[in-house]
N, C-alpha and C positions, 0 to 999 in steps of 0.2 A: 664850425662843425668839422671835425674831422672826417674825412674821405680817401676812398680807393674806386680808380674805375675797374670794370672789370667789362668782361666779352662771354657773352652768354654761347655754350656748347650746347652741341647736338646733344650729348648724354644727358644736358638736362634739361631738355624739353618733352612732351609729350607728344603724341602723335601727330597733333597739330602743329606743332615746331614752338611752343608756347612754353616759356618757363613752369615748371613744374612746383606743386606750393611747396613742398620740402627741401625743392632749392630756392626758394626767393627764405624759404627759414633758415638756413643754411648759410648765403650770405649775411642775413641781419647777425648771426652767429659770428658770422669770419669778422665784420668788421668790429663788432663790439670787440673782439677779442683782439683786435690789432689796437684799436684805440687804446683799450685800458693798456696793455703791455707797451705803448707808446706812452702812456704816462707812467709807467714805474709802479702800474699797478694789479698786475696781472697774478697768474695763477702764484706763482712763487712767493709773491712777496705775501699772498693771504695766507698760502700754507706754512710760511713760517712762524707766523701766529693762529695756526691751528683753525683759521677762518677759509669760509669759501661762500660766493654770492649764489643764491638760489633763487630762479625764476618762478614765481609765484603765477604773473599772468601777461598775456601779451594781449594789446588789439592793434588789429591791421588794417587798415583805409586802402582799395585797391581802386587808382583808376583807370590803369592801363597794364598787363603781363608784359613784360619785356618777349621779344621773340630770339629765336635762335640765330649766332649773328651779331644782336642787338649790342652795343657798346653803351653801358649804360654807369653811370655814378651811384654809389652805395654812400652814404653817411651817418653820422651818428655824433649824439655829444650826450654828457650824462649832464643832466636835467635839474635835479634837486633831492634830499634826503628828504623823510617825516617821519619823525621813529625812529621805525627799526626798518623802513623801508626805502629803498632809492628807486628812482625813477629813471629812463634815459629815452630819449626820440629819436628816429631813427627817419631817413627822408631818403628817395629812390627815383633819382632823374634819368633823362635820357640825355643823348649826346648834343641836345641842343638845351638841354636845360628845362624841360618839361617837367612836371612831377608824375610822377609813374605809382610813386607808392609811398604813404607812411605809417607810420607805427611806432606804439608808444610800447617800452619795457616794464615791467615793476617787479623788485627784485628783494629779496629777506638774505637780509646776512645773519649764515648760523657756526659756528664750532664744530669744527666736525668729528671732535671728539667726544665731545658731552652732550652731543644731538642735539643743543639749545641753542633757541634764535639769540642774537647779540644786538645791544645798538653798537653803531660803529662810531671807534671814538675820533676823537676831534685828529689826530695823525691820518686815518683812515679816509676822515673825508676829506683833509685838506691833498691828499693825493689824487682827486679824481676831478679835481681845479672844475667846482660847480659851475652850469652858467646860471643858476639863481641858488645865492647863498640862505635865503629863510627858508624858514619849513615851511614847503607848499607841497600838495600831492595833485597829481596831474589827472584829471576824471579819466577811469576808465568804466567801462560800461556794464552792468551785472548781469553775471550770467543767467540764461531762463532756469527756473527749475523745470527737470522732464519728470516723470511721474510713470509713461510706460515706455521700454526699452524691449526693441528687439536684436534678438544678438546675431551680428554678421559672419563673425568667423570667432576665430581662436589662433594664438600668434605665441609662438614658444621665443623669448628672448636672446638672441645670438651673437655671438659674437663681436661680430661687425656694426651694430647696433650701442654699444657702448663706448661712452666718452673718457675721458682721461680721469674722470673722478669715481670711475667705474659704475653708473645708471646710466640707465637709455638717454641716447642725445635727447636734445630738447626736439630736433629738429626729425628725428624717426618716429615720434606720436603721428605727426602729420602724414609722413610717409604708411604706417599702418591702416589709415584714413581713407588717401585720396585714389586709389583702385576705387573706391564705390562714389566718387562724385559724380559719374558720368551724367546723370540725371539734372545736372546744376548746368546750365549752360553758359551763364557768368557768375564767378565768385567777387563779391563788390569788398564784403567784411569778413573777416573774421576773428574770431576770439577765443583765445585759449588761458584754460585756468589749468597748472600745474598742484597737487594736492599732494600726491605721494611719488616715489621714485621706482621705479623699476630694476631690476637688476640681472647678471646673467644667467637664467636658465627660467625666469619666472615664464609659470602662462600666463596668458593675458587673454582677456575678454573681451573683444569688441562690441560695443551696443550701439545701436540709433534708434531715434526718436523714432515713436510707432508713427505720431503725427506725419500723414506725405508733405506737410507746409511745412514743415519743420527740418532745416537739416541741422541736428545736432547728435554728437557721436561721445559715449562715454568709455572710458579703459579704464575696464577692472582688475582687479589679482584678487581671485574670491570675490568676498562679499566688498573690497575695500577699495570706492573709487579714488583713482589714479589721477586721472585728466580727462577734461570737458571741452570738445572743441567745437565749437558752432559756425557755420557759415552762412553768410547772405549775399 
């Protein structure tokens, strides 16, 4: 498994002095992207073949928020193809070796020129040096269907919000979110399903589940849901 330690900051905790979830998304972010670009496979080498991977959905296993302070291990290794899809794990220790947190990727490789999904060819995966070479997909969990949605705010797309491939990071859906978990007094799971991309200037429509058992939160542009993020 490839790894990086890192030392968690004041800036990215909450008031509690507690890692904030958009930055525990944020690292799973940094290292994937060190990893792949440690194997020779990073943004470059897909945009030269007009390809870029797209996060479809992530679940998260939380047993412990690292604290402000905390010196903690990030890792990640990419998992296995099925399809048109990849997988990768991702695992979150502490300075003694605890597990603090994991989480599993799944990811659609598309063209970004002809806006169609691709299988990746055999160059493509032998670059990502699987640690399981057959086609297996790794269970992720389905999301509820919600049924009534109440809307919390409205969020005009900015700037600072987008990534190098110009839509909202993966890890700013979260950050839209988490101002209204107060009500959640520990976040154990969570699961987010990626459907469409946002862009600079879009509104966006925050929803949550009318259910009070229920914390799950949807981002609209219009009528067209975005992303689904639920937490337990």
């Amino acid at each position: 498994m490839y790894s990086k330690k890192y030392k968690i900051s004041k800036a990215e905790c909450n008031q509690n002095h507690t890692l904030t979830i958009s930055n525990l998304f944020n690292y799973l972010q940094d290292i994937m992207s060190r990893n792949v670009n440690y194997l020779g496979a990073g943004s470059e080498y897909h945009h030269q073949r007009n390809l870029a991977w797209v996060f479809v959905d992530y679940e998260v296993n939380i047993i412990n928020l690292p604290k402000q302070g905390d010196i903690i291990n990030v890792g990640t290794i990419p998992f296995s193809f099925k399809r048109f899809y990849a997988f990768r794990k991702y695992e979150i220790t502490d300075n003694e070796g605890n597990i603090l947190v994991t989480a599993i990727g799944k990811f659609v490789l598309i063209n970004f020129i002809t806006k169609e999904i691709v299988s990746p060819s055999s160059e493509v995966i032998e670059q990502f040096k699987m640690l399981n070479k057959d086609q297996l997909a790794l269970k992720i969990s389905k999301q509820e269907k919600v049924d009534e949605l109440l809307l919390v705010k409205e969020i005009v797309v900015k700037e600072k919000d987008i990534d190098e491939n110009n839509h909202v990071n993966n890890a700013v859906y979260l950050e839209y979110v988490e101002d209204d978990l107060h009500n959640i007094e520990t976040i154990n799971h969570i699961r987010v399903t990626y459907k469409k991309e946002a862009v600079l200037g879009d509104l966006l429509h925050i929803f949550k589940s009318v259910d009070p058992k229920s914390n799950i939160y949807v981002i609209k542009r219009k009528e067209e849901v975005l992303t689904q993020i639920s937490f337990a």
